[in-house]
C-alpha positions in Angstrom: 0.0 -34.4 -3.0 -0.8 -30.3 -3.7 -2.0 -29.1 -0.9 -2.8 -25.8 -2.1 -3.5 -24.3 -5.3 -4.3 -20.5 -6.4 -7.5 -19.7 -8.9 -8.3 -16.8 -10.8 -11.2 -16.8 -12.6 -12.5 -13.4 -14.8 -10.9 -10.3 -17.3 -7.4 -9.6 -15.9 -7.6 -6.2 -17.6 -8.3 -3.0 -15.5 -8.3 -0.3 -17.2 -8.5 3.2 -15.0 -7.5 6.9 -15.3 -6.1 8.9 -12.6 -4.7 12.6 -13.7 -1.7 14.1 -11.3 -0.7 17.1 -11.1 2.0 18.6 -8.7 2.8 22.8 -8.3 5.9 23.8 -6.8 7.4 27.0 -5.7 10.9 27.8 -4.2 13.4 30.7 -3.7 16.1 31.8 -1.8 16.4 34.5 -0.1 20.3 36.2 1.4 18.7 37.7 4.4 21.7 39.5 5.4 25.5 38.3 4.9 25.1 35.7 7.7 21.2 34.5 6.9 20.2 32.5 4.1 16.8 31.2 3.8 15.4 28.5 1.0 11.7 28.5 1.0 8.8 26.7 -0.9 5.5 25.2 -0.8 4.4 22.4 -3.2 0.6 21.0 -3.8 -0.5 18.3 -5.6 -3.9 16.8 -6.6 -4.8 13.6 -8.3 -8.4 13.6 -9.8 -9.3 9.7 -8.7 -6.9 9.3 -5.8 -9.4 6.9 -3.9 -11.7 5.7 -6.7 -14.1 8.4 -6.4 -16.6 7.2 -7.9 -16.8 3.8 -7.2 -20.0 1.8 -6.1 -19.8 -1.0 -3.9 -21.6 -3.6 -5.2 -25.1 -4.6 -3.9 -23.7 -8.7 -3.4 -21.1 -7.2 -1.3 -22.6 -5.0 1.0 -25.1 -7.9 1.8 -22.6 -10.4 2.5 -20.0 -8.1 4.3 -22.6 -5.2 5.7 -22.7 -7.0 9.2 -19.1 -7.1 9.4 -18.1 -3.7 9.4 -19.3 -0.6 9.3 -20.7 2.1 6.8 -18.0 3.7 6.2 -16.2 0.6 4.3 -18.9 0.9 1.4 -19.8 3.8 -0.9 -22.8 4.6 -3.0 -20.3 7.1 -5.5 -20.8 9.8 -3.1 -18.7 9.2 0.1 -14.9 9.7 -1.1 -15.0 13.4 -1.9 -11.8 14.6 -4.1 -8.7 15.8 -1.8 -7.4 18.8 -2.1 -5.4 19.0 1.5 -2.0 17.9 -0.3 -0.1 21.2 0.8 3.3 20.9 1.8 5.5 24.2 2.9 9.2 23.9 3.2 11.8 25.6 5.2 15.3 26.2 5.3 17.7 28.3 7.1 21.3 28.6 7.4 23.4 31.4 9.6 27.1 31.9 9.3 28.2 32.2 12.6 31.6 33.7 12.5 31.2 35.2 9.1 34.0 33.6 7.0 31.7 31.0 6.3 33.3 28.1 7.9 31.0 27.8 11.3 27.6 27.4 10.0 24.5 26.2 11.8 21.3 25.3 9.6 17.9 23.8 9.7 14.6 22.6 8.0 11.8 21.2 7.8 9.2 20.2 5.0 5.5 18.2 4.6 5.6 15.4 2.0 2.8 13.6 0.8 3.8 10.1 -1.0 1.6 9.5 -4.4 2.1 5.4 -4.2 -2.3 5.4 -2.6 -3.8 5.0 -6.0 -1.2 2.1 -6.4 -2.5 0.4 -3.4 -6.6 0.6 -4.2 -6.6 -0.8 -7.3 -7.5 -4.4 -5.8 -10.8 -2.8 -4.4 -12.0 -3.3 -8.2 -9.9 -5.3 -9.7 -10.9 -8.3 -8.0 -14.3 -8.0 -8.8 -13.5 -8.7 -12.1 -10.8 -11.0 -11.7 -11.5 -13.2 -8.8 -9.2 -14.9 -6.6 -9.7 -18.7 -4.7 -6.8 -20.2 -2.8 -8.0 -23.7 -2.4 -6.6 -26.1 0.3 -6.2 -29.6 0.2 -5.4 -33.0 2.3 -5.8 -36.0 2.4 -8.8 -36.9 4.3 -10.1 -33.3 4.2 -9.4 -32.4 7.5 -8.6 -28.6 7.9 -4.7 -27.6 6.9 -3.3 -25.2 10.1 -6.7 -24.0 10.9 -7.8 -23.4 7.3 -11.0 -25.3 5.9 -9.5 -27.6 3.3 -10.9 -30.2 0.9 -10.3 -33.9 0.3 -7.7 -34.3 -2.7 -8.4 -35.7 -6.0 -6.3 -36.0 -8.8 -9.2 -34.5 -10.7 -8.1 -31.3 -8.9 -4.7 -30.5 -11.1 -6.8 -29.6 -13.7 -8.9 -26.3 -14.5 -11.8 -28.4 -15.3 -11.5 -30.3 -11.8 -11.3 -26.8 -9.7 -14.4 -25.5 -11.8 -16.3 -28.3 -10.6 -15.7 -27.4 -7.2 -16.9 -23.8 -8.0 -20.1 -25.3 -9.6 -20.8 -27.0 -6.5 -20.8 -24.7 -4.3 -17.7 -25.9 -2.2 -15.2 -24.1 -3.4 -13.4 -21.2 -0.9 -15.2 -17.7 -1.4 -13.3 -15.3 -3.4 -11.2 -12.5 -2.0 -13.2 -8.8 -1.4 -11.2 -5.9 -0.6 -12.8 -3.1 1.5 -11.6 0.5 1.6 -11.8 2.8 4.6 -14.0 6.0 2.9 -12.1 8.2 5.5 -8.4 6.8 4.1 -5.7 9.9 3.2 -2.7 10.1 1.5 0.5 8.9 3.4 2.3 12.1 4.4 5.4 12.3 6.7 6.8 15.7 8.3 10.5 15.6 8.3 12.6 18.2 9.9 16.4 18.4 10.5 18.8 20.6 12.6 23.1 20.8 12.6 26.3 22.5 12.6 28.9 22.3 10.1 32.7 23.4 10.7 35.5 23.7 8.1 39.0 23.2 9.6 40.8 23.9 5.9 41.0 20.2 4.3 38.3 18.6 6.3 34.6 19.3 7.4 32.9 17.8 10.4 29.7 18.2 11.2 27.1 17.4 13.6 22.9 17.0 13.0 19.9 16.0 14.2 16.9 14.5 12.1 13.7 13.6 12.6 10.6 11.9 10.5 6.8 11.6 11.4 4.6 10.0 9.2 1.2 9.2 9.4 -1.9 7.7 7.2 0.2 4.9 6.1 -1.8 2.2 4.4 -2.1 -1.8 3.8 -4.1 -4.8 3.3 -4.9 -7.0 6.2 -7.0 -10.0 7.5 -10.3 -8.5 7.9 -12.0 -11.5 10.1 -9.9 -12.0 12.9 -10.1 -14.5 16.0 -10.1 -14.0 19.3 -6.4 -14.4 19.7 -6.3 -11.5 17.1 -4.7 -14.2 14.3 -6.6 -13.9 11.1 -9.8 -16.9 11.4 -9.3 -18.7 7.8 -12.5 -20.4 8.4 -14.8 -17.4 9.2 -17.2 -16.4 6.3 -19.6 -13.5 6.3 -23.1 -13.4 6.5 -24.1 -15.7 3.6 -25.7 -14.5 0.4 -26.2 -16.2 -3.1 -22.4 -14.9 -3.1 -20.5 -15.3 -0.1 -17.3 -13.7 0.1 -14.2 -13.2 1.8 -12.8 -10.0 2.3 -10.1 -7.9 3.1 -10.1 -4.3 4.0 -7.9 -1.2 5.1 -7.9 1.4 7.1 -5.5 4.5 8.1 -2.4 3.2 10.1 -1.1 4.7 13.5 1.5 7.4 13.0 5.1 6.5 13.0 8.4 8.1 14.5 11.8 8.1 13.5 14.6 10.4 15.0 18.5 10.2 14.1 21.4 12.2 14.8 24.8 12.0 13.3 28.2 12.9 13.0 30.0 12.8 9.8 33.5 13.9 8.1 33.4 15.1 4.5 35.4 17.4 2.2 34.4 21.3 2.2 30.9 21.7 1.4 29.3 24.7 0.0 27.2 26.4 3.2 23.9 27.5 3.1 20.6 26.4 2.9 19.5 22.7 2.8 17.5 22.0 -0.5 14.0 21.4 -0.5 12.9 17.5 -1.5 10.1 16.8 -3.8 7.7 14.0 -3.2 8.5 10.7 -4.9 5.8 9.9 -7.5 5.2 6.7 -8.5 3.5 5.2 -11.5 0.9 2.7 -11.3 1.6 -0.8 -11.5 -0.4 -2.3 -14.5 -2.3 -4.7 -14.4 -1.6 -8.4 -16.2 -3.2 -8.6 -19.2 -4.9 -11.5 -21.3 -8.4 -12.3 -22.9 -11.6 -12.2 -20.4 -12.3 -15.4 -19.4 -8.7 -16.3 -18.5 -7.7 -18.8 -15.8 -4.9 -19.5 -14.5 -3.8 -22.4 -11.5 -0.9 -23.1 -9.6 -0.4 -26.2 -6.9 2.4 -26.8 -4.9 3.4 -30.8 -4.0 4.2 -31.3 -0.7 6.3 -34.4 -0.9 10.4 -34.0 -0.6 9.7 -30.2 -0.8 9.0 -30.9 -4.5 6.3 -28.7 -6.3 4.9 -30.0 -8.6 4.1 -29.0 -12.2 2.7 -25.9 -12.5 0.0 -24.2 -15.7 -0.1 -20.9 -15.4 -2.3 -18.5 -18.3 -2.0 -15.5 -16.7 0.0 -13.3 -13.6 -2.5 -11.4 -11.7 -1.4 -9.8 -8.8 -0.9 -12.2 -5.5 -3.6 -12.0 -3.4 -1.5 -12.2 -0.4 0.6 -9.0 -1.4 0.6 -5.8 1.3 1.5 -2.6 -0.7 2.9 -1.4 2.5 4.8 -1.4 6.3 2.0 -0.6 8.6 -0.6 -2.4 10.1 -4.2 -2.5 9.8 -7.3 -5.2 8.9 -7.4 -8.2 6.2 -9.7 -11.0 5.5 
């Protein structure tokens, strides 16, 4: 018997446009014979980094509006354009015993990571494209604290899942809820060493160090008191009740490191600069509005069972990054 099976129902297609643009300067500057310095500042700007524009829709903020606060809807006007994406860089490197085989050297630099469009692009896509994740057993008795719904046969087919939508029984489709007040994930990353030639062989001793903050992802956003996510809360109900799942900005994070390491000569001076990683968003499945698509797993000998599948929309379950904050 399936015991759970995944629905999407609506137009797989998003189409969006978000415009990037990144400016960056660097030089380097021979201080004196000993002093080398390698600085630069970058900016970049993306013109619909948190979907400016968007609306919540009216359903949603009345079935969700009790649940959390303002700040988690947005009449077009609350997610001004970010322009804060500056990012200096530093680099210094002094020849100690000028014959350029004791060298000390240090940096630092601000990076902002462009992957935050990639990560909102559920707040509308699945109001187009909506996701159920059904549960089933035998007698209908809930499934590890998840409401769940007697199995019939009926239900291996689209035609038997849209009946449960028709009346009214079905699980609420998934909402996604962005913090107005999210920023771009941006980390601070400085290092510090010495570096000594001994003809053949360098050795070389450093220190490094990363913080990062405003790192984002999708989590549980009805929780029980044990702080596990409650399956069987819903919302306040409207002619639409929903589930939901929303974000907010993540605790900073930490990471130090120091190391020792043996290499061939290296060329001294100053560390280079790192640009930002950009990445492209991920686009969305596409096939004909309307599309559905199912798939059931059988419980019995671990077996799963035959599977029809008209389309790939993202999983619902997927969290676009490391750090922790609410789902629903």
């Amino acid at each position: 018997m399936p015991f759970q099976a995944l629905y999407g129902v609506g137009n797989p297609d998003l189409s969006t446009n978000n415009q990037q643009i990144g400016l960056y300067l660097q030089d380097d500057w021979r201080i004196n014979p000993r002093l080398t310095a390698n600085i630069g500042l970058r900016w970049d700007f993306e013109t619909d980094m948190l979907n400016n524009d968007y609306v919540t829709p009216a359903e949603v903020v009345a079935g969700l509006g009790t649940t959390y606060p303002s700040n988690y809807f947005t009449d077009g006007t609350q997610r001004p354009i970010y322009y804060g994406a500056i990012q200096p860089r530093i680099g210094l490197s002094y020849d100690i015993t000028g014959d350029g085989k004791t060298v000390v050297f240090g940096g630092y630099g601000r990076y902002f990571d462009r992957t935050l469009y990639n990560d909102i692009l559920d707040e509308k896509y699945r109001l187009q494209y909506e996701i159920r994740t059904f549960w089933f057993s035998e007698d209908g008795s809930p499934q590890d604290g998840r409401p769940a719904i007697k199995w019939d046969p009926a239900y291996l087919t689209k035609e038997g899942l849209d009946s449960l939508i028709a009346q009214g029984i079905a699980p609420a489709p998934e909402v996604y809820l962005l913090n107005n007040d999210t920023r771009p994930p941006s980390s601070d990353q400085f290092s510090a060493g010495i570096r000594k030639s001994f003809d053949l062989l360098n050795v070389s001793l450093s220190y490094q160090g990363v913080y990062s903050k405003n790192q984002m992802t999708w989590t549980c956003g009805i929780k029980a008191a044990n702080g596990s996510c409650d399956w069987g809360a819903r919302p306040t109900r409207t002619s639409d009740s929903r589930s939901s799942r929303a974000a907010r900005r993540a605790g900073t994070t930490r990471r130090t490191s120091s190391s020792r390491s043996r290499s061939r000569p290296a060329r001294s001076g100053a560390p280079s600069s790192r640009t930002p990683m950009a990445t492209r968003s991920r686009p969305a499945t596409t096939s004909s509005a309307g599309e559905r698509s199912i798939r059931s797993t059988r419980t019995s000998s671990g077996a799963t069972s035959p599977s029809s599948t008209s389309s790939s929309p993202r999983a619902p379950w997927r969290c676009p990054s490391t750090s922790g904050s609410p789902r629903s």
